[in-house]
py3Dmol code that shows the C-alpha trace and the ligand (Angstrom):
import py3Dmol

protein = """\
ATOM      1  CA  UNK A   1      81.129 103.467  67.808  1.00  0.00           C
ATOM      2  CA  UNK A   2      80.913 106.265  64.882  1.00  0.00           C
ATOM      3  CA  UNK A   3      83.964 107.623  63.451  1.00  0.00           C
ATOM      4  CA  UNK A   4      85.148 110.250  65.768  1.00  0.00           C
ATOM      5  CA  UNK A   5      87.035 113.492  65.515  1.00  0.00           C
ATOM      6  CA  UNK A   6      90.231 111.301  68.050  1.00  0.00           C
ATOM      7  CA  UNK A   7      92.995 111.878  66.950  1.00  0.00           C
ATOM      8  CA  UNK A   8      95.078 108.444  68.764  1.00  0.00           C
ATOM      9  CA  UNK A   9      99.155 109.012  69.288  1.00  0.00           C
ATOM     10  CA  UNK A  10     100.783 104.990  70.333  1.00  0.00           C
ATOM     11  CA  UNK A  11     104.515 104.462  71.078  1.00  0.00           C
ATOM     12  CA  UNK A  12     106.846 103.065  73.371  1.00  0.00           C
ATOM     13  CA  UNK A  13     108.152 104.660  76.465  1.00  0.00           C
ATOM     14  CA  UNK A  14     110.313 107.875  76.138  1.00  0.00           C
ATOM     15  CA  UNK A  15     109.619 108.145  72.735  1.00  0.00           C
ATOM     16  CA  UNK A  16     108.407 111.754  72.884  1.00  0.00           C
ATOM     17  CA  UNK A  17     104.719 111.318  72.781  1.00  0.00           C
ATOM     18  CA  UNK A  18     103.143 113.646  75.834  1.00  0.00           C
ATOM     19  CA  UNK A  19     105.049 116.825  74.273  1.00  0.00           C
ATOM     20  CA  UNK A  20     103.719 115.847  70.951  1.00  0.00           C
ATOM     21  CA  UNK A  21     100.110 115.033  72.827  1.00  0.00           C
ATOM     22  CA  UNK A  22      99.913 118.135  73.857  1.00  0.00           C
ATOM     23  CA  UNK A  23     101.372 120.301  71.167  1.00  0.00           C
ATOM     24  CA  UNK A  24      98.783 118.676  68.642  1.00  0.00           C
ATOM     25  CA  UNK A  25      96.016 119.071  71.169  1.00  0.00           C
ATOM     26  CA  UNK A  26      96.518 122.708  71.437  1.00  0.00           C
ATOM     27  CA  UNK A  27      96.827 123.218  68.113  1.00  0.00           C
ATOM     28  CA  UNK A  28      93.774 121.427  66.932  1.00  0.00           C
ATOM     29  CA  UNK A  29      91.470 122.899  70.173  1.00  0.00           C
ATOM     30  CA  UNK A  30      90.660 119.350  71.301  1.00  0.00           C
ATOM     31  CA  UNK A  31      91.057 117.612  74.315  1.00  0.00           C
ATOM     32  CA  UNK A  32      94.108 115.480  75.625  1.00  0.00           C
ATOM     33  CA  UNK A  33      93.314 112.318  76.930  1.00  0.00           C
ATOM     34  CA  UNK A  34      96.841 111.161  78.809  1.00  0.00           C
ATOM     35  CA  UNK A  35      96.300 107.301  79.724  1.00  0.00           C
ATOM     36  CA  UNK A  36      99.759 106.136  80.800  1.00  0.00           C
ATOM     37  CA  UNK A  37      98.614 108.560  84.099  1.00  0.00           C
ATOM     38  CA  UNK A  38      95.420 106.512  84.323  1.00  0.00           C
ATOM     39  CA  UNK A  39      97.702 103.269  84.712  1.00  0.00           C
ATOM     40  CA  UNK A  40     100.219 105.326  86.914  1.00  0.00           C
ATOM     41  CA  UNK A  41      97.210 106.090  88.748  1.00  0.00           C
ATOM     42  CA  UNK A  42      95.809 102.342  89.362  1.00  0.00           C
ATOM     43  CA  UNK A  43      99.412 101.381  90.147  1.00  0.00           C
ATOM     44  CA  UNK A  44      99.967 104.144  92.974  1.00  0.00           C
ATOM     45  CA  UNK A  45      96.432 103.194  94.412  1.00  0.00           C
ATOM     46  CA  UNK A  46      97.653  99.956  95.067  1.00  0.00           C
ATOM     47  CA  UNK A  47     100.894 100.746  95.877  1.00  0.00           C
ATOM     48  CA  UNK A  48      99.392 102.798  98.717  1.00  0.00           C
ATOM     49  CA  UNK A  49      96.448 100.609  99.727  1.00  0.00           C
ATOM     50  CA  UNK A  50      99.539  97.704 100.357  1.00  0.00           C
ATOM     51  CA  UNK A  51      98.460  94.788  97.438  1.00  0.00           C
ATOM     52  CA  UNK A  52     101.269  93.555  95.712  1.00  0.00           C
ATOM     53  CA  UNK A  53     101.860  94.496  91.955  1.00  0.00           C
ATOM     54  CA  UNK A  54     102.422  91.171  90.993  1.00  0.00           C
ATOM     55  CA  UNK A  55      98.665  89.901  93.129  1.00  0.00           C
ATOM     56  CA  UNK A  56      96.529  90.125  89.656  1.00  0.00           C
ATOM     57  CA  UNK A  57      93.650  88.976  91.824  1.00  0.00           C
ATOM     58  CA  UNK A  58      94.055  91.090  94.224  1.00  0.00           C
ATOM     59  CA  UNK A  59      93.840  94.139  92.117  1.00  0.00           C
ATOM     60  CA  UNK A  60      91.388  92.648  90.178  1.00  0.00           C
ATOM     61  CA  UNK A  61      89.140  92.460  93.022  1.00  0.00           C
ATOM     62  CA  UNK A  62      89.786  96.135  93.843  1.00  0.00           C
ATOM     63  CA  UNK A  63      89.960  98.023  90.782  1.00  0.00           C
ATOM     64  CA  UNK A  64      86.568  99.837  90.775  1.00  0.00           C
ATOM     65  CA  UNK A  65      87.599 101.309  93.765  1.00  0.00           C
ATOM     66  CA  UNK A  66      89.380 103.780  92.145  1.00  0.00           C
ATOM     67  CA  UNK A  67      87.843 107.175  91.357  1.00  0.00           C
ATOM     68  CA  UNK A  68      89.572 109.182  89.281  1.00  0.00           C
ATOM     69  CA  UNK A  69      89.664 112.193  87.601  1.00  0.00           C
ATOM     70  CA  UNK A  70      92.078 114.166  85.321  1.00  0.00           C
ATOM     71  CA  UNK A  71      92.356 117.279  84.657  1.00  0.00           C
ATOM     72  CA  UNK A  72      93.586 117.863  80.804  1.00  0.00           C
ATOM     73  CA  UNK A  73      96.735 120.271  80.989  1.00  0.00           C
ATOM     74  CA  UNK A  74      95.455 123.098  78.570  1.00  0.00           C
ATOM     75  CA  UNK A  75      99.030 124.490  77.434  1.00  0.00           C
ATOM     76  CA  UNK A  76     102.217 122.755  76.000  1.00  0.00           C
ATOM     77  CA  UNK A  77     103.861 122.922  79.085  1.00  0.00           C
ATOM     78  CA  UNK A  78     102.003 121.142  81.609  1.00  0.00           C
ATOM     79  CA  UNK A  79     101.095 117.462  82.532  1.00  0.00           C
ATOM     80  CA  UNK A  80      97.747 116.387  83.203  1.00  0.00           C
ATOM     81  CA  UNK A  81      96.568 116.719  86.846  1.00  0.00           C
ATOM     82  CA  UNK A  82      95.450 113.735  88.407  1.00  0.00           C
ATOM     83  CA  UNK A  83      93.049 113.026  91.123  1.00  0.00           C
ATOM     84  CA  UNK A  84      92.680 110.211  93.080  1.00  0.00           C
ATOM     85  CA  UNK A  85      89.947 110.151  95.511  1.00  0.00           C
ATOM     86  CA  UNK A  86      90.113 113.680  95.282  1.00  0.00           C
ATOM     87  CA  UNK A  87      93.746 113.813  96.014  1.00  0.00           C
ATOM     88  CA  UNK A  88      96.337 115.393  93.723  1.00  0.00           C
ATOM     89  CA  UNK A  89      98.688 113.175  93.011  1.00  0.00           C
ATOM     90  CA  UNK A  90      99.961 114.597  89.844  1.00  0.00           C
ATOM     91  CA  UNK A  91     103.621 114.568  90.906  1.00  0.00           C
ATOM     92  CA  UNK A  92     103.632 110.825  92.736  1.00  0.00           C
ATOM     93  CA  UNK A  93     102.539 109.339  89.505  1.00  0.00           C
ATOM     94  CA  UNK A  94     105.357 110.646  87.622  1.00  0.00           C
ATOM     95  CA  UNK A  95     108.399 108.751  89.271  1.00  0.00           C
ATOM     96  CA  UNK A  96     110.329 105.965  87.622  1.00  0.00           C
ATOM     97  CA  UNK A  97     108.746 103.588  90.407  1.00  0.00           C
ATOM     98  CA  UNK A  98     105.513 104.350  88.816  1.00  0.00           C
ATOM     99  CA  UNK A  99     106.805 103.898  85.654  1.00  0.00           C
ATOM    100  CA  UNK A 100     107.053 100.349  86.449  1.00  0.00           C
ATOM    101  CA  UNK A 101     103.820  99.726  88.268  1.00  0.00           C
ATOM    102  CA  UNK A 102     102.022 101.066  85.985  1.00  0.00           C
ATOM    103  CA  UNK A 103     103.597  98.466  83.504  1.00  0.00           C
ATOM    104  CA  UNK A 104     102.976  95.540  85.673  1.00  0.00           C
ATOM    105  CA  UNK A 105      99.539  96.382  86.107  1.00  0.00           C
ATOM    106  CA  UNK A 106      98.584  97.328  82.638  1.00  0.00           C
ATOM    107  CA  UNK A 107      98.700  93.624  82.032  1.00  0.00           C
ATOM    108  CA  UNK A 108      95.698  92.758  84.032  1.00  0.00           C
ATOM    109  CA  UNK A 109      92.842  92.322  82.088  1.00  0.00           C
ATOM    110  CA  UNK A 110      90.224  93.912  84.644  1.00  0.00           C
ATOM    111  CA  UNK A 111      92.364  96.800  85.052  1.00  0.00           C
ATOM    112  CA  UNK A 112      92.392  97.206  81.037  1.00  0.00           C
ATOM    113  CA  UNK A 113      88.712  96.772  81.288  1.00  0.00           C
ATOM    114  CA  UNK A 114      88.251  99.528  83.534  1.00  0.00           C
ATOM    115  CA  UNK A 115      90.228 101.799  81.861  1.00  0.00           C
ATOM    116  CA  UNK A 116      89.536 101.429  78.667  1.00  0.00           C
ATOM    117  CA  UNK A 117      85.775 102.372  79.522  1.00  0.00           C
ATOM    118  CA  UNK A 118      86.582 105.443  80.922  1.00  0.00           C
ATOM    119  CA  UNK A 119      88.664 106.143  78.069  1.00  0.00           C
ATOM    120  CA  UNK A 120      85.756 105.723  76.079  1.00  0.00           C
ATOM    121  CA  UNK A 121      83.548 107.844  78.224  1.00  0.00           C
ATOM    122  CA  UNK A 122      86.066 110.943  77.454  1.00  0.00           C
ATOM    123  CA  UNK A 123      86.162 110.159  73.507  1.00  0.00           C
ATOM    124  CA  UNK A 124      82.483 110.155  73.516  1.00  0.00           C
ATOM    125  CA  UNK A 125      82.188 113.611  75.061  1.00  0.00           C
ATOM    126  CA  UNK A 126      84.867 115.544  72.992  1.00  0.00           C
ATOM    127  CA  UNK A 127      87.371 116.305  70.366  1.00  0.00           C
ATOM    128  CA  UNK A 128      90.170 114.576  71.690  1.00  0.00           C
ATOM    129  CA  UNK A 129      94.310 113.356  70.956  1.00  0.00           C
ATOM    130  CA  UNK A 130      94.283 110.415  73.177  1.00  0.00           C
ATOM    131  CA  UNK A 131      98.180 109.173  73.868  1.00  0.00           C
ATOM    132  CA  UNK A 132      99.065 105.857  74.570  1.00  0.00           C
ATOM    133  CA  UNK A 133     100.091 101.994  73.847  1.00  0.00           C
ATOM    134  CA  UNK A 134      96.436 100.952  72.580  1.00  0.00           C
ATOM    135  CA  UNK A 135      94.557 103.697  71.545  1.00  0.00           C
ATOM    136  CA  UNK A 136      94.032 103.132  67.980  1.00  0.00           C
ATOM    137  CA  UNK A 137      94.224  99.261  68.205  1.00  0.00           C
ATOM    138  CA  UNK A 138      91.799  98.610  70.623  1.00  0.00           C
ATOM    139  CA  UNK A 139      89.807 101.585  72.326  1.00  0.00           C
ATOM    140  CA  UNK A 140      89.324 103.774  69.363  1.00  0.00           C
ATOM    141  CA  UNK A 141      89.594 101.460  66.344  1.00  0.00           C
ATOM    142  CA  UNK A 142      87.646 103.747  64.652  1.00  0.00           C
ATOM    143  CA  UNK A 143      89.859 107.122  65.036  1.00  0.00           C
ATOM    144  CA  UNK A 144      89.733 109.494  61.953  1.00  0.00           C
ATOM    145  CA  UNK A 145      93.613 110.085  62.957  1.00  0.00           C
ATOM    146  CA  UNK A 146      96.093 107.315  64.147  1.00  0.00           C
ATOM    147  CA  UNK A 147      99.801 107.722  64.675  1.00  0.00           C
ATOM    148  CA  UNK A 148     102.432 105.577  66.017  1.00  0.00           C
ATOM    149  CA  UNK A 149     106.241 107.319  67.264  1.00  0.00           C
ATOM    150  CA  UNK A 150     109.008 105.189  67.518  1.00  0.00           C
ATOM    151  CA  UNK A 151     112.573 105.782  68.708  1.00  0.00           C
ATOM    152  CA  UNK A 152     115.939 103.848  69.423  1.00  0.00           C
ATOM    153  CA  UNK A 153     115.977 102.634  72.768  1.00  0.00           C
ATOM    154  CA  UNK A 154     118.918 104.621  73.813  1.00  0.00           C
ATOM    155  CA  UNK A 155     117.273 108.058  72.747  1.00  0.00           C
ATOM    156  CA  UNK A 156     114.088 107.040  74.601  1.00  0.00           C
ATOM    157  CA  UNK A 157     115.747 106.448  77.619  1.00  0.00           C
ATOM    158  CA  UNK A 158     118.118 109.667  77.685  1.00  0.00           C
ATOM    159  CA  UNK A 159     114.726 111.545  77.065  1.00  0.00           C
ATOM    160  CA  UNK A 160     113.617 110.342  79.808  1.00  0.00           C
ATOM    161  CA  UNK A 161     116.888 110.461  81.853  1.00  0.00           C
ATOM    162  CA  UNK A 162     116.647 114.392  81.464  1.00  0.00           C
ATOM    163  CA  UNK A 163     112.608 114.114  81.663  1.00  0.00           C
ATOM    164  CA  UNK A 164     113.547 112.843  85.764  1.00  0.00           C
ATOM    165  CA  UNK A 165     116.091 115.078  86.105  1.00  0.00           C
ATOM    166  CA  UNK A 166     114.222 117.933  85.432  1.00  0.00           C
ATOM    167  CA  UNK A 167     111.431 116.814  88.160  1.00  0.00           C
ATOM    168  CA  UNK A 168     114.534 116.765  90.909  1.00  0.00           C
ATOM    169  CA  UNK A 169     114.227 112.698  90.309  1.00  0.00           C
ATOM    170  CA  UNK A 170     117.994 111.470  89.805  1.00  0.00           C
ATOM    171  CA  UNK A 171     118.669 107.588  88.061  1.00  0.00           C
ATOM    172  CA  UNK A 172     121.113 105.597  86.679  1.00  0.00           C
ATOM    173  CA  UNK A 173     121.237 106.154  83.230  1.00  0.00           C
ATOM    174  CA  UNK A 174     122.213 102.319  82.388  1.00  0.00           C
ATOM    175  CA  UNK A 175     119.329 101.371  84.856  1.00  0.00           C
ATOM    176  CA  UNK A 176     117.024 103.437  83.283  1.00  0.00           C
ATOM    177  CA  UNK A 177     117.756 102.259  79.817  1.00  0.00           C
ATOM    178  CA  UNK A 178     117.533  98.529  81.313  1.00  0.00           C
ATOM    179  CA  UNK A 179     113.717  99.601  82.440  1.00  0.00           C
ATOM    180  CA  UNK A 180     113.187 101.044  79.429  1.00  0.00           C
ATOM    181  CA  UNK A 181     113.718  97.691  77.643  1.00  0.00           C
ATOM    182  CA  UNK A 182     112.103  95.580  80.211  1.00  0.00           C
ATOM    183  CA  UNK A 183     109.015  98.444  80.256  1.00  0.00           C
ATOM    184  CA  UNK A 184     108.782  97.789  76.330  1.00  0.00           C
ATOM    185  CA  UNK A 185     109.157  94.244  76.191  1.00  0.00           C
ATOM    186  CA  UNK A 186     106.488  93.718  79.045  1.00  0.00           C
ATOM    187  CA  UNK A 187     103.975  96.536  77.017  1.00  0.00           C
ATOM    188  CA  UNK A 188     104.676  94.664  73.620  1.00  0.00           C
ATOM    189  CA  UNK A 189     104.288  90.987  74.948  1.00  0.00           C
ATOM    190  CA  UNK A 190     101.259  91.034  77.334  1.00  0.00           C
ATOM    191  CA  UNK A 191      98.589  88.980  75.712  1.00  0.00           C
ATOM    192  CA  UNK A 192      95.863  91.680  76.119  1.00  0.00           C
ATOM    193  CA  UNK A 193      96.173  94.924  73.949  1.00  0.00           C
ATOM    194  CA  UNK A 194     100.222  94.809  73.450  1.00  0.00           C
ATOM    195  CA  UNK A 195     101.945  97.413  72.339  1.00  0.00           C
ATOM    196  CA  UNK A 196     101.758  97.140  68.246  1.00  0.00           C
ATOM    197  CA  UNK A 197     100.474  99.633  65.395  1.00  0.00           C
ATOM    198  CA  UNK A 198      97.400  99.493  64.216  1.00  0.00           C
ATOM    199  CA  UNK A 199      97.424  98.718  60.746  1.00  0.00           C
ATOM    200  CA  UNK A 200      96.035 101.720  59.781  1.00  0.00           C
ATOM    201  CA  UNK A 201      98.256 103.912  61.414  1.00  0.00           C
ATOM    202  CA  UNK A 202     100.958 106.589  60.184  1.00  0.00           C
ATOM    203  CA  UNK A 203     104.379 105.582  61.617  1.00  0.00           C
ATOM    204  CA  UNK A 204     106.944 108.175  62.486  1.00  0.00           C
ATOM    205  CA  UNK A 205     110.673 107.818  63.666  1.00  0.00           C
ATOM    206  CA  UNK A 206     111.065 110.827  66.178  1.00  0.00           C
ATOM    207  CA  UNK A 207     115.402 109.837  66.357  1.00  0.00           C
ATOM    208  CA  UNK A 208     116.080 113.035  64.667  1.00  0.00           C
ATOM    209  CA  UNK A 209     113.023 115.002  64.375  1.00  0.00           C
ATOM    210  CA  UNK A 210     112.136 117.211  67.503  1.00  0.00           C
ATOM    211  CA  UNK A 211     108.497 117.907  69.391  1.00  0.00           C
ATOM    212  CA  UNK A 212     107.655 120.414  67.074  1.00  0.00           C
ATOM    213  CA  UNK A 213     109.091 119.010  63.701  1.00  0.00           C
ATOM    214  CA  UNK A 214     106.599 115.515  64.840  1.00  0.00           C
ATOM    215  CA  UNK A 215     103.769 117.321  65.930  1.00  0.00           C
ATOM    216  CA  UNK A 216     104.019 119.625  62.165  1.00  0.00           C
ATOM    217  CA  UNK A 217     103.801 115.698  60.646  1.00  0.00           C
ATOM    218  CA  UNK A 218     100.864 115.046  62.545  1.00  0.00           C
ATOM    219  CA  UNK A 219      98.887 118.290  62.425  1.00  0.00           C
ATOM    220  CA  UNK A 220      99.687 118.552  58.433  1.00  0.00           C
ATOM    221  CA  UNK A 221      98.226 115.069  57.918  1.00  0.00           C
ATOM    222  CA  UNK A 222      95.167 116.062  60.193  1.00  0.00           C
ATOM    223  CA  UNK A 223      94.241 119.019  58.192  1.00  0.00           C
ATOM    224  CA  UNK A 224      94.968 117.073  54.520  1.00  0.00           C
ATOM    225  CA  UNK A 225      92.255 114.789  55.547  1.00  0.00           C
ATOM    226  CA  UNK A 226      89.684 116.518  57.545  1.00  0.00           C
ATOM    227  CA  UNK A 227      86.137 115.701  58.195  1.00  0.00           C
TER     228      UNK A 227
END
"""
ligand_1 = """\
20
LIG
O 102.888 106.466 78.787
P 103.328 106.166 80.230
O 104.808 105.988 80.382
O 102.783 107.167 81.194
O 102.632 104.742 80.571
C 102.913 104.039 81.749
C 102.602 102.563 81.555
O 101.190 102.373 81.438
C 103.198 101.900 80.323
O 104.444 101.271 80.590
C 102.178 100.862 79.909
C 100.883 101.349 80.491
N 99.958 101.855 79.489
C 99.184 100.933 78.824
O 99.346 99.743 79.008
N 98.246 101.351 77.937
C 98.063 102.668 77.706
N 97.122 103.049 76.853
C 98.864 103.627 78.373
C 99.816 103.191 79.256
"""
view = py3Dmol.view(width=600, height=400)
view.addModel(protein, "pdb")
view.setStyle({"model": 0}, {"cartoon": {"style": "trace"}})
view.addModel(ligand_1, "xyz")
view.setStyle({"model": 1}, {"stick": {}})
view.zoomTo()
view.show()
């Protein structure tokens, strides 16, 4: 793989990472590759089709089943649309349930497999910010760009607390901080692609800095060091 113009964003849940996605992606004119909605995705199709999330071979045996397609959101404000055989299922992928299915099955190494090659297939074709837990690590080692947020668990989890709230989706918030845990320890301990930094990436605490004041980090560092 040559060195791209991918700019790759990594972090744990909650941590602030689709606003800054998305803010950098407009501002740069490329493309923004969301993956945690192509694992919500895998989890909801098997959710639906009735396998267990814990059935690894069962979901191995049916993951290239799933056609896909996303839809980049091309503002600041909107999510990626997702398709699933040619359904929209942009809002079902967003709930706390598929938070956590899309954790457990992230840990399956045909399911990584899958994904990461379409992942690929995007970053071959464009300019693109791709967001998630392995992006510069393992499906675009060689990003010009890599960044990894990072965030006290307690500020993750009221981000996301609001983040539900605002989609008419009411938690618990001590429940929801108890997934967020459990979400990060099962992302940073699976045995393919856990959630770490790559070495060469630029790590940024977003406690007290806001969307903008990250994505101004990001998009300065971008520019100092452009192709
Ligand atoms: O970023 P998100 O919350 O939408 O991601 C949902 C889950 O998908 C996350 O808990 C772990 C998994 N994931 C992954 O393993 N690798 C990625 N590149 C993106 C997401």
């Amino acid at each position: 793989m040559s060195r791209r113009r991918i700019v790759t964003i990594d972090g744990p849940a909650g941590v602030g990472k689709s606003t800054v996605s998305r803010m950098t992606a407009v501002e740069l004119g490329f493309t923004y590759l969301d993956t945690g909605a192509m694992y919500r995705t895998v989890g909801l199709y098997m959710s639906e089709q009735g396998v267990a999330l814990d059935d690894e071979a069962g979901i191995a045996a049916r993951i290239r089943e799933v056609e896909m397609e996303l839809l980049p959101a091309t503002d600041e404000n909107s999510d990626t649309r997702v398709l699933l055989c040619g359904e929209d299922v942009s809002r079902e992928i967003r709930t706390q349930d598929m938070s956590m299915a899309a954790s457990q099955v992230s840990s399956i190494p045909e399911v990584r497999t899958f994904l990461t090659e379409m992942q690929r297939r995007y970053g071959e074709k464009e300019d693109i910010v791709a967001e998630g837990r392995d992006m510069g690590t393992v499906v675009f080692p060689m990003a010009a760009w890599k960044f990894f947020l990072d965030a006290s668990p307690e500020m993750r989890a009221r981000r996301r607390f609001y983040q539900l709230e605002e989609q008419g989706e009411t938690v618990d918030f001590e429940q929801l901080l108890a997934q967020t845990v459990e979400r990060d320890y099962n992302d940073s301990h699976r045995n393919i692609a856990p959630l770490v930094p790559a070495k060469d990436a630029v790590l940024i605490s977003t406690d007290a800095v806001d969307a903008a004041g990250v994505t101004a980090q990001i998009i300065r560092r971008v520019l100092d060091n452009s192709f």
